[in-house]
C-alpha positions in Angstrom: 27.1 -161.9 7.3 29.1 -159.4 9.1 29.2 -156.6 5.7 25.2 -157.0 5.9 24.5 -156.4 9.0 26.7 -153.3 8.4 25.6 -152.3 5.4 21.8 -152.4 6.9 22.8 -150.3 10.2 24.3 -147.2 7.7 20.6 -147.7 5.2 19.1 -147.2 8.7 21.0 -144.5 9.7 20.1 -142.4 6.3 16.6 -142.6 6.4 16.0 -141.6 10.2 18.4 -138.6 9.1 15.8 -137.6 5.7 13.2 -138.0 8.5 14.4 -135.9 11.1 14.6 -133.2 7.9 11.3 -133.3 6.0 8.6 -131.3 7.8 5.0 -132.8 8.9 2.9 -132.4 6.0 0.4 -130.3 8.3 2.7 -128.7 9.8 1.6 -124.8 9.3 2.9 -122.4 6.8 5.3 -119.7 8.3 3.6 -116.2 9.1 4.4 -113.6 6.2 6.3 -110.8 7.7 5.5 -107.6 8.7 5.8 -105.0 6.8 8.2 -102.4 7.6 7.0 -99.7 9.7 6.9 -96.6 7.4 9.2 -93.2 9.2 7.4 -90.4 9.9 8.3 -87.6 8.0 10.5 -84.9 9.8 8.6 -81.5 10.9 9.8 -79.0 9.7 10.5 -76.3 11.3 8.7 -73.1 11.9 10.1 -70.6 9.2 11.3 -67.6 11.6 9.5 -63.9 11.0 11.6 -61.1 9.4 11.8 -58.7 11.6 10.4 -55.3 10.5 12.4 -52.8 9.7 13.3 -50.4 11.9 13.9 -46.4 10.7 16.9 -45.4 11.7 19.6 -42.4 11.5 18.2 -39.0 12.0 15.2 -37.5 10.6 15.2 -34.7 7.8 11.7 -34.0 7.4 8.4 -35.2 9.5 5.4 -35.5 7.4 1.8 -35.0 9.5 -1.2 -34.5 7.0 -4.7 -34.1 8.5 -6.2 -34.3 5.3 -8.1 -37.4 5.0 -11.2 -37.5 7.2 -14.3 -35.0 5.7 -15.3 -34.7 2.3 -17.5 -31.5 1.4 -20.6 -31.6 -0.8 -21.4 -28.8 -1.6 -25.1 -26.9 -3.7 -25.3 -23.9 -4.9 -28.2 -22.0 -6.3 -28.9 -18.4 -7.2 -29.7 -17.0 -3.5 -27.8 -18.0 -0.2 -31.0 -19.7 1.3 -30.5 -22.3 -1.9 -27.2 -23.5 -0.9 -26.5 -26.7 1.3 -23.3 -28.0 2.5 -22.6 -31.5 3.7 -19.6 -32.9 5.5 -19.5 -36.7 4.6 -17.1 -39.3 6.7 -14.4 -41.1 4.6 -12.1 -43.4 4.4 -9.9 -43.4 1.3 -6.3 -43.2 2.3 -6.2 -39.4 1.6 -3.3 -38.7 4.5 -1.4 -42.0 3.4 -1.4 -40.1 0.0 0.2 -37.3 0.6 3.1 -39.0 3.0 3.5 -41.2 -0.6 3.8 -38.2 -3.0 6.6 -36.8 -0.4 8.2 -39.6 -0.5 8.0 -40.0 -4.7 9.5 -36.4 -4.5 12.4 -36.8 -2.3 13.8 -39.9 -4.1 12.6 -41.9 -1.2 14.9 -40.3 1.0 14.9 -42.6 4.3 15.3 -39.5 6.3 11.6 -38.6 6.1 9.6 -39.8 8.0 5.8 -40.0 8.9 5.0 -38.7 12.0 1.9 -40.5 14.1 -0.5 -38.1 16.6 -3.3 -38.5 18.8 -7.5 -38.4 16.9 -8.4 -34.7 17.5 -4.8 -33.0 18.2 -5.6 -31.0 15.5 -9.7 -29.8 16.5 -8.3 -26.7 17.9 -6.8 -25.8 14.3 -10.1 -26.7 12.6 -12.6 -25.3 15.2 -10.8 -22.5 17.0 -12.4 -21.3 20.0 -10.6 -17.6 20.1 -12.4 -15.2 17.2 -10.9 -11.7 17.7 -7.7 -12.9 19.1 -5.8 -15.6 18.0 -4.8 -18.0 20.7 -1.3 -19.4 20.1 -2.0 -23.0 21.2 -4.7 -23.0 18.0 -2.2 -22.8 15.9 0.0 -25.4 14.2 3.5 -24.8 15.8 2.1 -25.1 18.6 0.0 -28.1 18.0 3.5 -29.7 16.2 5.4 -28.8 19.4 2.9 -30.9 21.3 2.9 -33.8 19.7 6.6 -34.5 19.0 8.2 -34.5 22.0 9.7 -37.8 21.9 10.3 -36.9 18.1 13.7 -35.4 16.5 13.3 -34.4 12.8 15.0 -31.4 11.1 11.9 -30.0 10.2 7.9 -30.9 9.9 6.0 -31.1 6.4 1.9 -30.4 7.7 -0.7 -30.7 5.1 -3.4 -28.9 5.7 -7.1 -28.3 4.4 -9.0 -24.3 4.6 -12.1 -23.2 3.2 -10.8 -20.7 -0.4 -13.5 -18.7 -2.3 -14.1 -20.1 -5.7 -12.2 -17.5 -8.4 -14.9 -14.9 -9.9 -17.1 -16.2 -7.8 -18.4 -15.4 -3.8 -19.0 -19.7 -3.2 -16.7 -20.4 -0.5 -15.2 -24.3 -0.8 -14.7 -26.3 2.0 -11.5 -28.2 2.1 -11.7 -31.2 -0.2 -14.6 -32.2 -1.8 -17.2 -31.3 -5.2 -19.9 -29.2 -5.7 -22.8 -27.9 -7.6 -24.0 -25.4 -9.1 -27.0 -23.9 -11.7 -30.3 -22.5 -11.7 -33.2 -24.8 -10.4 -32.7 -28.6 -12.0 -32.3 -27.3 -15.5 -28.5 -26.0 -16.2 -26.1 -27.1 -13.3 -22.7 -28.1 -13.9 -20.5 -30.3 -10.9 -16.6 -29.9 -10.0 -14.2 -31.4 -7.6 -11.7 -28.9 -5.6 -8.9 -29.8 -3.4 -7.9 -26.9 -0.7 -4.6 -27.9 0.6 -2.0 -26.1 2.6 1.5 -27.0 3.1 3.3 -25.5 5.7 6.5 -26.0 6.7 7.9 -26.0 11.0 11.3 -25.9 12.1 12.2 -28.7 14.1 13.9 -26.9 17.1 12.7 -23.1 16.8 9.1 -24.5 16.1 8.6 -21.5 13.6 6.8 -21.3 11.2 9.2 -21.8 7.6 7.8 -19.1 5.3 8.1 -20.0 1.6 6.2 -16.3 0.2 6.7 -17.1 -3.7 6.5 -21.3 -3.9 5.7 -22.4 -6.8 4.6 -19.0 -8.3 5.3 -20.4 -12.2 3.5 -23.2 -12.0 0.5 -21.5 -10.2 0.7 -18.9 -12.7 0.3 -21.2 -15.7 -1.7 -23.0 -14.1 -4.2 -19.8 -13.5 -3.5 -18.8 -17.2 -5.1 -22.4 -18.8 -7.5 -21.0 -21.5 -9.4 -24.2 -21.1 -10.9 -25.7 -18.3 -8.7 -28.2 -16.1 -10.0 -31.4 -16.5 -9.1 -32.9 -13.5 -11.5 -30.7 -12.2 -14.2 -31.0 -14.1 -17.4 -33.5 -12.8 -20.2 -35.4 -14.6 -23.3 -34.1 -13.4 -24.5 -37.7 -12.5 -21.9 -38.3 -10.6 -22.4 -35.7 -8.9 -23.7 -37.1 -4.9 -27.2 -37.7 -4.9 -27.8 -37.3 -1.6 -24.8 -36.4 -0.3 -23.9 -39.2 2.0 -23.4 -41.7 -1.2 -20.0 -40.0 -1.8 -18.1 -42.1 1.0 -19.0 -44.9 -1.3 -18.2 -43.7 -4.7 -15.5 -45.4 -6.4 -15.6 -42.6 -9.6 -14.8 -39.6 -6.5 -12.4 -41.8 -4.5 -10.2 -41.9 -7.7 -11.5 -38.9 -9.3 -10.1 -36.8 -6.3 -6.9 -38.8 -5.1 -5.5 -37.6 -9.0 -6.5 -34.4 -8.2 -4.8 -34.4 -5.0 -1.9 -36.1 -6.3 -1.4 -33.1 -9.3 -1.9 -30.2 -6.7 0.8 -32.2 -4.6 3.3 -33.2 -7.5 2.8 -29.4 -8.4 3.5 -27.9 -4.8 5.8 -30.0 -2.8 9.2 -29.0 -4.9 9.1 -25.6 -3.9 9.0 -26.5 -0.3 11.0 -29.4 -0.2 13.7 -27.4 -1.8 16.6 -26.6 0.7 17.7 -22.9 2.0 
């Protein structure tokens, strides 16, 4: 009797314990977990700006050219009373040109330098006031002098444009530009020209650098071609038709930067030369 009662206590005792561990049937289903919350992605950091490079050590040569701002078009008939003139505004890098070429002909020598200046420092050169005597302060040392004063260069390269009478001819050319020329509207014929003076400045004296027989050879052969120069030598429809259409003529832009560019490449050795 004893071993049953016992051995229905420990039956008892097993089943509350398979109880206690079975879950309610409607007992509800365990939340699915969050997912993990994703990391924002690191900002990255500003990239720092190169500084620009500074020019530095001393200053060979100062390049100013006052080149760049007028281009001529020009007409010319059989009398005086037939020929027009027209100064047209542009914008084609001309002065940025000639500070290039420099630079292509000194090896890129970091000693030159191009030298900034004020619009107009140069009208008194261009439109002098004094006719019968020259007044000093017209003149380009002077003008040089004026605007470098915070500026230190061994000497000063200025390019320069002037009116030059056509060879054989009395047709004076203005600076850098084309023109045209015939009888009537029958037999005309069009060329570019590009008057350009270089002129060299001392740095400290502010004199004037003479250089009286620059280049003479290849002037000389070049004044000796038996045929005509081609980079010279204009389509008569592309000639400007009227005049203020040139500012926005691709064929002149490029027509007269390479003839720039030749008259440069065959002038700047002789005065880039040393003493």
């Amino acid at each position: 009797m004893f071993r049953f009662a016992a051995s229905l206590l420990a039956l008892l005792s097993l089943t509350a314990s398979a109880s206690a561990q079975t879950p309610p049937a409607n007992s509800a289903s365990p939340a699915p977990a969050k997912p993990a919350a994703k990391k924002a992605a690191p900002k990255t950091k500003p990239v720092a700006k190169q500084p620009v490079a500074v020019e530095s050590g001393p200053c060979k040569l100062g390049v100013i050219s006052v080149i760049g701002e007028r281009y001529s078009v020009q007409k010319f008939g059989l009398t005086l009373f037939e020929n027009e003139e027209t100064e047209v505004p542009i914008d084609w890098g001309l002065d940025d040109l000639v500070f290039a070429r420099v630079k292509a002909a000194t090896g890129g020598d970091p000693g030159v330098r191009r030298i900034a200046f004020p619009k107009g420092a140069f009208d008194p050169f261009y439109n002098p006031k004094s006719r019968f005597i020259p007044d000093p302060n017209e003149r380009l040392p002077a003008i040089v002098r004026g605007i470098t004063p915070n500026v230190s260069c061994d000497r000063y390269l200025v390019a320069t444009t002037y009116k030059g009478e056509l060879p054989g001819s009395r047709m004076m050319l203005n600076g850098i530009g084309t023109f045209n020329q015939g009888l009537g509207n029958l037999i005309r014929h069009s060329h570019l020209f590009a008057n350009i003076s270089i002129n060299l400045i001392d740095g400290r004296s502010y004199e004037e650098i003479k250089r009286p027989f620059v280049n003479f050879g290849a002037n000389f052969a070049a004044s000796m071609r038996l045929t005509e120069d081609p980079l010279n030598k204009l389509d008569n429809d592309q000639f400007p038709n009227p005049p203020a259409t040139a500012s926005s003529s691709a064929i002149l832009r490029e027509r007269t930067r390479a003839l720039i560019t030749d008259r440069l490449d065959r002038g700047l050795p002789g005065y880039l030369m040393q003493d």
